[in-house]
N, CA, C and O atoms as a Maestro MAE file, in Angstrom:
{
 s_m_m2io_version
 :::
 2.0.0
}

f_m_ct {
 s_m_title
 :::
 protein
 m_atom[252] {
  # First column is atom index #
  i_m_mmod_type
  r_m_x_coord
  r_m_y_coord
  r_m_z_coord
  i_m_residue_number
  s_m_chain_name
  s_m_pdb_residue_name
  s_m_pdb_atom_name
  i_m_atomic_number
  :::
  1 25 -52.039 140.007 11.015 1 A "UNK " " N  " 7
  2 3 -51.356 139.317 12.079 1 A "UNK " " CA " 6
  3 2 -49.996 139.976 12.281 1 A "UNK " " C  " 6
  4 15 -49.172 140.355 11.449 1 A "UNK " " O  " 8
  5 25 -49.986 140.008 13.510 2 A "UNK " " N  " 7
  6 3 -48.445 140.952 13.826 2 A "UNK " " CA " 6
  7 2 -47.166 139.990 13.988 2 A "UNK " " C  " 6
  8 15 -47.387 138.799 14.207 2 A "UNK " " O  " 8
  9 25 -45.828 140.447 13.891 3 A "UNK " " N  " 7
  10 3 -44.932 139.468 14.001 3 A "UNK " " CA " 6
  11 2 -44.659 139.131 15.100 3 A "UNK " " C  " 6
  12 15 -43.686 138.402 15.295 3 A "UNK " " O  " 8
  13 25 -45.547 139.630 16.240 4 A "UNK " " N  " 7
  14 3 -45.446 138.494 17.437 4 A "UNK " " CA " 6
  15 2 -45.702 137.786 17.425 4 A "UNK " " C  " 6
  16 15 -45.065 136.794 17.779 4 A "UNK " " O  " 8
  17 25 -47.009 137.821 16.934 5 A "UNK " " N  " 7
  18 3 -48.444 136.581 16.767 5 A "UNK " " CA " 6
  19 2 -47.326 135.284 16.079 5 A "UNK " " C  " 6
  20 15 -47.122 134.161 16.540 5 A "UNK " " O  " 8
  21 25 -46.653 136.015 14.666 6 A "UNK " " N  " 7
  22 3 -46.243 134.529 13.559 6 A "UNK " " CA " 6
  23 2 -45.188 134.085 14.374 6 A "UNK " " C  " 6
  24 15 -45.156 132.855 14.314 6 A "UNK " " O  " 8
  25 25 -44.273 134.549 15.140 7 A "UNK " " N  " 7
  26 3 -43.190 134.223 16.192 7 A "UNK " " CA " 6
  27 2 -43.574 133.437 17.337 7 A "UNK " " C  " 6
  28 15 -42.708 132.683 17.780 7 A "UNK " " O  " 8
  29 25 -44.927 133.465 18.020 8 A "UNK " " N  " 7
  30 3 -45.556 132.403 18.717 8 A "UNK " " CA " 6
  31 2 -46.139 131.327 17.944 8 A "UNK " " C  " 6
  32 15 -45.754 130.175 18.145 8 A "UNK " " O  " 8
  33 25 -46.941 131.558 17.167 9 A "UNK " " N  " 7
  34 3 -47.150 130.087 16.285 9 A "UNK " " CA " 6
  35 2 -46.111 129.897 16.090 9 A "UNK " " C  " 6
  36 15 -46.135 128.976 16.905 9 A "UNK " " O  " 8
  37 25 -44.733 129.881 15.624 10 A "UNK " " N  " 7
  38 3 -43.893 129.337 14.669 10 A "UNK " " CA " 6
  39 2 -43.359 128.532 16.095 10 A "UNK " " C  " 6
  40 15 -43.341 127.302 16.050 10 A "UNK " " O  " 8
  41 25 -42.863 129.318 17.543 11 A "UNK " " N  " 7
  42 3 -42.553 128.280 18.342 11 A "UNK " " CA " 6
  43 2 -43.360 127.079 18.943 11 A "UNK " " C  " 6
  44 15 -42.932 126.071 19.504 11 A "UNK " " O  " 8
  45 25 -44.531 127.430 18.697 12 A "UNK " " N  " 7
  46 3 -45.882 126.435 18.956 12 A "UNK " " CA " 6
  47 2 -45.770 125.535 18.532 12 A "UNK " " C  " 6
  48 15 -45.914 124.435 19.065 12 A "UNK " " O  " 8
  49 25 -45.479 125.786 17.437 13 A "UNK " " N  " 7
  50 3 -45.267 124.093 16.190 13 A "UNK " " CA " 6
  51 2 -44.213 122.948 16.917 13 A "UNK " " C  " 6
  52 15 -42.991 123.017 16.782 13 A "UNK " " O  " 8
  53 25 -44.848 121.973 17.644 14 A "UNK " " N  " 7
  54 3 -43.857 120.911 18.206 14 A "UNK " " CA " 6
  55 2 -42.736 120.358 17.109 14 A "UNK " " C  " 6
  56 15 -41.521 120.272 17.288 14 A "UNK " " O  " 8
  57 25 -43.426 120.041 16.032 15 A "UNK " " N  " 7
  58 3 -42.372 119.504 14.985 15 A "UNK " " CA " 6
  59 2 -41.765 120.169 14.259 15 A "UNK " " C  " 6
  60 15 -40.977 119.555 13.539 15 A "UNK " " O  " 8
  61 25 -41.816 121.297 14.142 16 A "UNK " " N  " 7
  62 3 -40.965 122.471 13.543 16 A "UNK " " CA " 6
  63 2 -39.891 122.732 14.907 16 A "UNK " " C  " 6
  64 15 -38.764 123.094 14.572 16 A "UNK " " O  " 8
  65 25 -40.030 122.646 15.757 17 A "UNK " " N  " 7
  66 3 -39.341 122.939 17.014 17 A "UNK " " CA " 6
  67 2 -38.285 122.058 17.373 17 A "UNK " " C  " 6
  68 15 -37.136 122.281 17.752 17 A "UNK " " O  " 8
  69 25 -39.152 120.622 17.099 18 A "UNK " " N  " 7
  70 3 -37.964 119.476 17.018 18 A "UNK " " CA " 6
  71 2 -37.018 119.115 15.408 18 A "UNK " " C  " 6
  72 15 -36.048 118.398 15.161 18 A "UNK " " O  " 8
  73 25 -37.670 119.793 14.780 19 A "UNK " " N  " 7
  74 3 -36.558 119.329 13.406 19 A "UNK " " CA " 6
  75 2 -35.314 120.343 13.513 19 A "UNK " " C  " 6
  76 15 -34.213 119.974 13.105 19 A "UNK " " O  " 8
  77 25 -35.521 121.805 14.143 20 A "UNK " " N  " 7
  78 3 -34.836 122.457 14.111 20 A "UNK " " CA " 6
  79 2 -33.711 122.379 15.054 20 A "UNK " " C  " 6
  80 15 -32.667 123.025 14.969 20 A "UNK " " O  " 8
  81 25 -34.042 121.472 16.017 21 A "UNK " " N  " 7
  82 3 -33.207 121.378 17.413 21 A "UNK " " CA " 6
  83 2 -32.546 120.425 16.841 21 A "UNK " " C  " 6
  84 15 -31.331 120.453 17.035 21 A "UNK " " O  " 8
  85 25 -32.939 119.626 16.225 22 A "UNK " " N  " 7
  86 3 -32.077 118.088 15.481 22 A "UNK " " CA " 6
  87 2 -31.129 118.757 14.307 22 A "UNK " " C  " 6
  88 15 -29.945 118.421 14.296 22 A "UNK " " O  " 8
  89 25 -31.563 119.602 13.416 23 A "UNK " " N  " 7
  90 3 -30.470 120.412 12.862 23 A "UNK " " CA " 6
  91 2 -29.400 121.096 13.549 23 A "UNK " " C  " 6
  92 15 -28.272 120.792 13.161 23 A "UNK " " O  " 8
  93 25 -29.488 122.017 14.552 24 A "UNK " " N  " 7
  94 3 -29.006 122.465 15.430 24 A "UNK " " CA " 6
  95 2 -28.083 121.760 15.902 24 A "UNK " " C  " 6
  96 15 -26.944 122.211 16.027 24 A "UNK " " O  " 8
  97 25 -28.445 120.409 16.280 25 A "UNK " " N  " 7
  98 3 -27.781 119.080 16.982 25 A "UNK " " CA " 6
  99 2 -26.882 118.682 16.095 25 A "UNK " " C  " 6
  100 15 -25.722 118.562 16.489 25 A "UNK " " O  " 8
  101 25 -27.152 118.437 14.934 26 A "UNK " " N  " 7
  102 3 -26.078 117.698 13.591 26 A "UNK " " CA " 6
  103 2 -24.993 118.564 13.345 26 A "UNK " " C  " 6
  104 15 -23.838 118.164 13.197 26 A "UNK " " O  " 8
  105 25 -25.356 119.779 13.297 27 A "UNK " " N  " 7
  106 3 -24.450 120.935 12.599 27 A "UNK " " CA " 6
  107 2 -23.642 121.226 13.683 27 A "UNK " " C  " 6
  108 15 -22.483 121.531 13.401 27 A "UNK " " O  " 8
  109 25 -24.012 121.205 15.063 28 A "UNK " " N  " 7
  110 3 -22.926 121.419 15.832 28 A "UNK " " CA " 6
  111 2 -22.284 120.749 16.338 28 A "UNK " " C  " 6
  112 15 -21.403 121.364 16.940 28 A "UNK " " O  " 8
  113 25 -22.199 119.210 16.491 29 A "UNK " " N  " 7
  114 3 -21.943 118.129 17.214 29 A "UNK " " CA " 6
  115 2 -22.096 117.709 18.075 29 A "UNK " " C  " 6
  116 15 -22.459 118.645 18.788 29 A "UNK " " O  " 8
  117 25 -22.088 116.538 18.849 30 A "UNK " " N  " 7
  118 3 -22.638 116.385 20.241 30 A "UNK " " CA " 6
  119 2 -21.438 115.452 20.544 30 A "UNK " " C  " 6
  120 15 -21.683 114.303 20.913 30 A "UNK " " O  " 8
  121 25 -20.573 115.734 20.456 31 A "UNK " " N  " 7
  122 3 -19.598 115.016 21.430 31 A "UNK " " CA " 6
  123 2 -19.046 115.673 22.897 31 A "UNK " " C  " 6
  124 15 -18.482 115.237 23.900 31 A "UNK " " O  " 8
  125 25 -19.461 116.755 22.502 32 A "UNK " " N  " 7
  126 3 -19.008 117.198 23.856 32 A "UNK " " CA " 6
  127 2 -19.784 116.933 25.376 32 A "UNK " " C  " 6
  128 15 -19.451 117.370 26.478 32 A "UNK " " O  " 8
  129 25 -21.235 115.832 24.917 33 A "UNK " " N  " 7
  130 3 -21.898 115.351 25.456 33 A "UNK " " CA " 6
  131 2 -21.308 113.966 26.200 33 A "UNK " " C  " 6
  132 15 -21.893 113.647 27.234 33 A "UNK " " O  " 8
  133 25 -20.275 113.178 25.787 34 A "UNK " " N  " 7
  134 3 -19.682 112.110 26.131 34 A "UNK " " CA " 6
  135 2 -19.820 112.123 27.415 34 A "UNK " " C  " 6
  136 15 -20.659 111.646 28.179 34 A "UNK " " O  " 8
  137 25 -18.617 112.906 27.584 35 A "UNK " " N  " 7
  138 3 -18.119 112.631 29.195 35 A "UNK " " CA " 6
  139 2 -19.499 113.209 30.249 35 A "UNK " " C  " 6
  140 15 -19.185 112.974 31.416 35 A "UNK " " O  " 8
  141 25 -20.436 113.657 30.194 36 A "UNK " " N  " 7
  142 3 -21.716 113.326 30.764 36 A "UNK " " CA " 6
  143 2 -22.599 112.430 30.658 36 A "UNK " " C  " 6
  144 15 -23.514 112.442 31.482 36 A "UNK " " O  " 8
  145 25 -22.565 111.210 29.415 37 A "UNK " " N  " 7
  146 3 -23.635 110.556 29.596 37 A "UNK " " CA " 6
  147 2 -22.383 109.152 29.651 37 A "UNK " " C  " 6
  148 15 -22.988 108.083 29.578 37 A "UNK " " O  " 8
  149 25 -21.542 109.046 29.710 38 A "UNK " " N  " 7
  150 3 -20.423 108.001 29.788 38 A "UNK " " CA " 6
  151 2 -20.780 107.291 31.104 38 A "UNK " " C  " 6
  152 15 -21.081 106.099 31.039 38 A "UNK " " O  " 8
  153 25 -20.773 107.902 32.262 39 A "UNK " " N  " 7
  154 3 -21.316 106.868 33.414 39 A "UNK " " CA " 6
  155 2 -22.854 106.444 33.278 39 A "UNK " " C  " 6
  156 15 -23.312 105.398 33.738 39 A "UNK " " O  " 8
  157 25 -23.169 106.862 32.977 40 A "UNK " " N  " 7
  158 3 -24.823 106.446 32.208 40 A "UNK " " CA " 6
  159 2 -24.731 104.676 31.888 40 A "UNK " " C  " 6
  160 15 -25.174 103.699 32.492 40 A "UNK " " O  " 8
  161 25 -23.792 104.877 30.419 41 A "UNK " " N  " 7
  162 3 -23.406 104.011 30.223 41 A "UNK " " CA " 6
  163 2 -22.738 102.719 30.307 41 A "UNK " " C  " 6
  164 15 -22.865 101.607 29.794 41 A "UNK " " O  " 8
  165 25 -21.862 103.382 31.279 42 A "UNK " " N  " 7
  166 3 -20.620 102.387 32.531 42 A "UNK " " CA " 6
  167 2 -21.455 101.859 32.718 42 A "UNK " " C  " 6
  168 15 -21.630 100.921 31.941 42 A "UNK " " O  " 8
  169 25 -22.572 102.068 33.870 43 A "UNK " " N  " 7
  170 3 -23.595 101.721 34.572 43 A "UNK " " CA " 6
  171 2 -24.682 100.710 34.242 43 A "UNK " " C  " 6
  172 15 -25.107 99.751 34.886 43 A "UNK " " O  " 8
  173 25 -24.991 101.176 33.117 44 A "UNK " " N  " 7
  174 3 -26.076 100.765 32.075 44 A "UNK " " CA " 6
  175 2 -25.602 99.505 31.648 44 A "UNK " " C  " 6
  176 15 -26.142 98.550 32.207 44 A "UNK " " O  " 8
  177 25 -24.858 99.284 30.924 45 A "UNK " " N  " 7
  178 3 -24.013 98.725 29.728 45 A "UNK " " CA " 6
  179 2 -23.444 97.447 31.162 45 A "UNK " " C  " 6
  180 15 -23.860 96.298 31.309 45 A "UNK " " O  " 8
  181 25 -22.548 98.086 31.900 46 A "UNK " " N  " 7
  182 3 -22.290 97.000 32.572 46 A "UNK " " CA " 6
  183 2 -20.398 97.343 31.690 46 A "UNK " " C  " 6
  184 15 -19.480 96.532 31.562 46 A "UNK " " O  " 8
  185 25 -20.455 98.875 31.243 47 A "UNK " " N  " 7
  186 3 -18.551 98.555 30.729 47 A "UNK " " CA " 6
  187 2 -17.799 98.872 31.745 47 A "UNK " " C  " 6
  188 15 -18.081 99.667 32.642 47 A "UNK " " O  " 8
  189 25 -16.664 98.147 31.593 48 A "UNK " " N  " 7
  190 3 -15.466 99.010 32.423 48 A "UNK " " CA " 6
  191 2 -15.033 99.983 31.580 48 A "UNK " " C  " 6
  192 15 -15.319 100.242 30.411 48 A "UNK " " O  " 8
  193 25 -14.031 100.652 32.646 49 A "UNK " " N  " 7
  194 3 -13.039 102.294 31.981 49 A "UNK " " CA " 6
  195 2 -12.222 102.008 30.679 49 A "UNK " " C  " 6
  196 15 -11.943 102.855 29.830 49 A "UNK " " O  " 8
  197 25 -11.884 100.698 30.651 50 A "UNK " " N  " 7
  198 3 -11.137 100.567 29.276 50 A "UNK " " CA " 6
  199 2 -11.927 99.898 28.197 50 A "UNK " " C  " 6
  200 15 -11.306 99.174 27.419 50 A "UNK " " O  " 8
  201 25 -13.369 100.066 28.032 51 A "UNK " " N  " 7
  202 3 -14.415 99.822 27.204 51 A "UNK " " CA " 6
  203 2 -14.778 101.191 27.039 51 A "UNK " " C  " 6
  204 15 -15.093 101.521 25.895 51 A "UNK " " O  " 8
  205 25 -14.814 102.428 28.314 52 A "UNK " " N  " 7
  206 3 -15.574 103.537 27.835 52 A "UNK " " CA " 6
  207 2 -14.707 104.108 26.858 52 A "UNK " " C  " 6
  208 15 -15.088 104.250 25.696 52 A "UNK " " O  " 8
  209 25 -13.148 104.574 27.383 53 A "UNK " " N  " 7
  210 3 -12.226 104.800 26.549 53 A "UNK " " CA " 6
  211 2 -12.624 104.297 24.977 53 A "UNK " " C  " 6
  212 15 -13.095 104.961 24.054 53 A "UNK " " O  " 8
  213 25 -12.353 103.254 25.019 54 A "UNK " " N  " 7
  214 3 -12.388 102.785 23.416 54 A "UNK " " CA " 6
  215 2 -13.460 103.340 22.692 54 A "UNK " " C  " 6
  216 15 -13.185 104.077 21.745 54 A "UNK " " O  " 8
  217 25 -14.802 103.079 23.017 55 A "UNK " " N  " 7
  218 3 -15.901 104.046 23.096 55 A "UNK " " CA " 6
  219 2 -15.737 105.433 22.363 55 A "UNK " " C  " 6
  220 15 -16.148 105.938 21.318 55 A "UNK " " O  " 8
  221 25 -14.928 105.804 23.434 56 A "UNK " " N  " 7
  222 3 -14.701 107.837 23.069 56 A "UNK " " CA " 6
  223 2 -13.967 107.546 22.345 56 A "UNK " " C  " 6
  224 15 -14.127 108.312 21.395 56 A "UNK " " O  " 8
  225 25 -13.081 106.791 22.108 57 A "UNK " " N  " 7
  226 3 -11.814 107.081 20.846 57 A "UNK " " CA " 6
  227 2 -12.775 106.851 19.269 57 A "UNK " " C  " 6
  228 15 -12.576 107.515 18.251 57 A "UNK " " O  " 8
  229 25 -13.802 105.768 19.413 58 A "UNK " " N  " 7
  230 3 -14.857 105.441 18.559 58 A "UNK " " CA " 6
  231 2 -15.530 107.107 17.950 58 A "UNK " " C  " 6
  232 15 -15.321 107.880 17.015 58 A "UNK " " O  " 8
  233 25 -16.238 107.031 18.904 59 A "UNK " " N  " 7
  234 3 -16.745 108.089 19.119 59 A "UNK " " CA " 6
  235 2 -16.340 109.125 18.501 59 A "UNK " " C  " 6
  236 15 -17.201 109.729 17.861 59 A "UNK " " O  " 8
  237 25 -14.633 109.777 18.484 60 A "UNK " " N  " 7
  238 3 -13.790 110.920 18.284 60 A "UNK " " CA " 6
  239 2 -13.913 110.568 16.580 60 A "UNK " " C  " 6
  240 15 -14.486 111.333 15.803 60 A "UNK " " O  " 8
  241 25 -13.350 109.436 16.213 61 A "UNK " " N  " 7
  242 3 -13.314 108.850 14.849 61 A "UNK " " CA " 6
  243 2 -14.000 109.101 14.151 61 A "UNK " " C  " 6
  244 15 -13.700 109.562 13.050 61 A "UNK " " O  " 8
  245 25 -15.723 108.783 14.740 62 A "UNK " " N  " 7
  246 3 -16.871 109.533 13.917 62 A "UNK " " CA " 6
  247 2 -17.083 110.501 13.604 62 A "UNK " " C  " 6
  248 15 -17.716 110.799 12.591 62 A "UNK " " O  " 8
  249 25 -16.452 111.486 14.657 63 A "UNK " " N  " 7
  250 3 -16.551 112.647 14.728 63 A "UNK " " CA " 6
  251 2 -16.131 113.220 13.495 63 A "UNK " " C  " 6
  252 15 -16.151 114.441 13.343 63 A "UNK " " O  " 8
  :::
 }
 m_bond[251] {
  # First column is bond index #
  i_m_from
  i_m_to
  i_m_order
  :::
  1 1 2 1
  2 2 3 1
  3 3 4 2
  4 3 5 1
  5 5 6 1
  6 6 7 1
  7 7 8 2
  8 7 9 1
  9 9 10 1
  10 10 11 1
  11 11 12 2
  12 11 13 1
  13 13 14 1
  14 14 15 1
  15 15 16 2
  16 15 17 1
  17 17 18 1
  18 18 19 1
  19 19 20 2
  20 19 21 1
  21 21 22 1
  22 22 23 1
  23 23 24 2
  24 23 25 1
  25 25 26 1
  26 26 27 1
  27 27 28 2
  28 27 29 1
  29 29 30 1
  30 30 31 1
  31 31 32 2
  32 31 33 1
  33 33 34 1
  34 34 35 1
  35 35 36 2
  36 35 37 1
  37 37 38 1
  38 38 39 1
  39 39 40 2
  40 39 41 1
  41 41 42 1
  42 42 43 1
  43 43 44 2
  44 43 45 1
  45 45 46 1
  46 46 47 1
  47 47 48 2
  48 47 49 1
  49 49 50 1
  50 50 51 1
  51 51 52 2
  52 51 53 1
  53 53 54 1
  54 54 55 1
  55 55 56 2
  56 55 57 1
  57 57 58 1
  58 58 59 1
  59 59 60 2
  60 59 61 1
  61 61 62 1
  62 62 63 1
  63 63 64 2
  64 63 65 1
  65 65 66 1
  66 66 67 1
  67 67 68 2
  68 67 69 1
  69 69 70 1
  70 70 71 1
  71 71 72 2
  72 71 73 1
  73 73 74 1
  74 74 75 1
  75 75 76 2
  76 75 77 1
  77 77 78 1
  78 78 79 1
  79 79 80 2
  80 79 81 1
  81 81 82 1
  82 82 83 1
  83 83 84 2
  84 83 85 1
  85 85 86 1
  86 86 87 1
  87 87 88 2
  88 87 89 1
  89 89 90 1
  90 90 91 1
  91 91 92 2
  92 91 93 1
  93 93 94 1
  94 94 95 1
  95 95 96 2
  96 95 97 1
  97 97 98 1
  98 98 99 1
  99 99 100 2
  100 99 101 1
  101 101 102 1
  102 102 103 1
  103 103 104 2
  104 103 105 1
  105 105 106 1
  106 106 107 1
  107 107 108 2
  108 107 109 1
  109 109 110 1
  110 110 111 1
  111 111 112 2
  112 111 113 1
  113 113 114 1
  114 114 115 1
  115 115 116 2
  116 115 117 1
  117 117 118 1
  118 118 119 1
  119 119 120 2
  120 119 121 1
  121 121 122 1
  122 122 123 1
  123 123 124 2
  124 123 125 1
  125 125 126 1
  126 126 127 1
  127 127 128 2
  128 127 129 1
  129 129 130 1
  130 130 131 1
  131 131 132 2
  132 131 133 1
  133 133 134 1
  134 134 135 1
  135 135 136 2
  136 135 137 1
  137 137 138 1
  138 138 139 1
  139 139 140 2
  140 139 141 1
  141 141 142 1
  142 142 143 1
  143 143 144 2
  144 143 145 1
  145 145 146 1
  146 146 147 1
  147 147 148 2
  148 147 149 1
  149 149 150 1
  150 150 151 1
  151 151 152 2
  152 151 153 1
  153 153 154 1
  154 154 155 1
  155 155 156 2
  156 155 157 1
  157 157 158 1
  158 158 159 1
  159 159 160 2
  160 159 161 1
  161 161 162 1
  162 162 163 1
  163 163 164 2
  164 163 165 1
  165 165 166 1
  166 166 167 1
  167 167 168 2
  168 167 169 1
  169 169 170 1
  170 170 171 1
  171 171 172 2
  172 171 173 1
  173 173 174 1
  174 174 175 1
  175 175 176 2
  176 175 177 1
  177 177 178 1
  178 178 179 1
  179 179 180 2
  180 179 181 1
  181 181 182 1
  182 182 183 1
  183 183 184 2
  184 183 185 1
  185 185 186 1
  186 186 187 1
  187 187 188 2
  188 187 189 1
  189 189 190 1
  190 190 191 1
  191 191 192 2
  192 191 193 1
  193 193 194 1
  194 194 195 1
  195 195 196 2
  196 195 197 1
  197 197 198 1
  198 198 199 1
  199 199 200 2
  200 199 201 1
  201 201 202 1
  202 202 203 1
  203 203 204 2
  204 203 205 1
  205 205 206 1
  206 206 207 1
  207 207 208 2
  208 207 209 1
  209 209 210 1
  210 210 211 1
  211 211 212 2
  212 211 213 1
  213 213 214 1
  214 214 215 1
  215 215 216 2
  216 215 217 1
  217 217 218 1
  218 218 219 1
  219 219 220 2
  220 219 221 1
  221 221 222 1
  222 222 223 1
  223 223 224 2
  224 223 225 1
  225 225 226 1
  226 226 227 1
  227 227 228 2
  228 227 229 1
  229 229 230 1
  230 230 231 1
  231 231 232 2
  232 231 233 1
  233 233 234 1
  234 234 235 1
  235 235 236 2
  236 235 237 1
  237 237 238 1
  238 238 239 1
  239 239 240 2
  240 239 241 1
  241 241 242 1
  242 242 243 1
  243 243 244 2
  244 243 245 1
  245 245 246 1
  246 246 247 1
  247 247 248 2
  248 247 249 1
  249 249 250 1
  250 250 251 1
  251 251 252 2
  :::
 }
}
């Protein structure tokens, strides 16, 4: 088997694909995701601007 072949199975693997993206995800952080899914939330949630704030300051803390 050639190392194309093991380089397509290896991306084939759905759950090898997703554990690695979730590592990927942890190790690099996802806050810089906030301020895109924040009106999501406004919206969703039903918060005002001085709920999202608190939120991101939450948010930063965890960080």
């Amino acid at each position: 088997m050639s190392s194309h072949e093991k380089m397509k199975i290896l991306f084939n693997n759905i759950r090898l694909v997703f554990v690695a993206s979730m590592w990927v995800q942890s190790c690099s952080g996802i806050g810089y995701m906030f301020g895109s899914i924040s009106p999501v939330i406004k919206k969703t949630m039903g918060y005002n601007q001085r709920q999202i704030a608190a939120l991101g300051v939450a948010k930063d803390i965890g960080d």
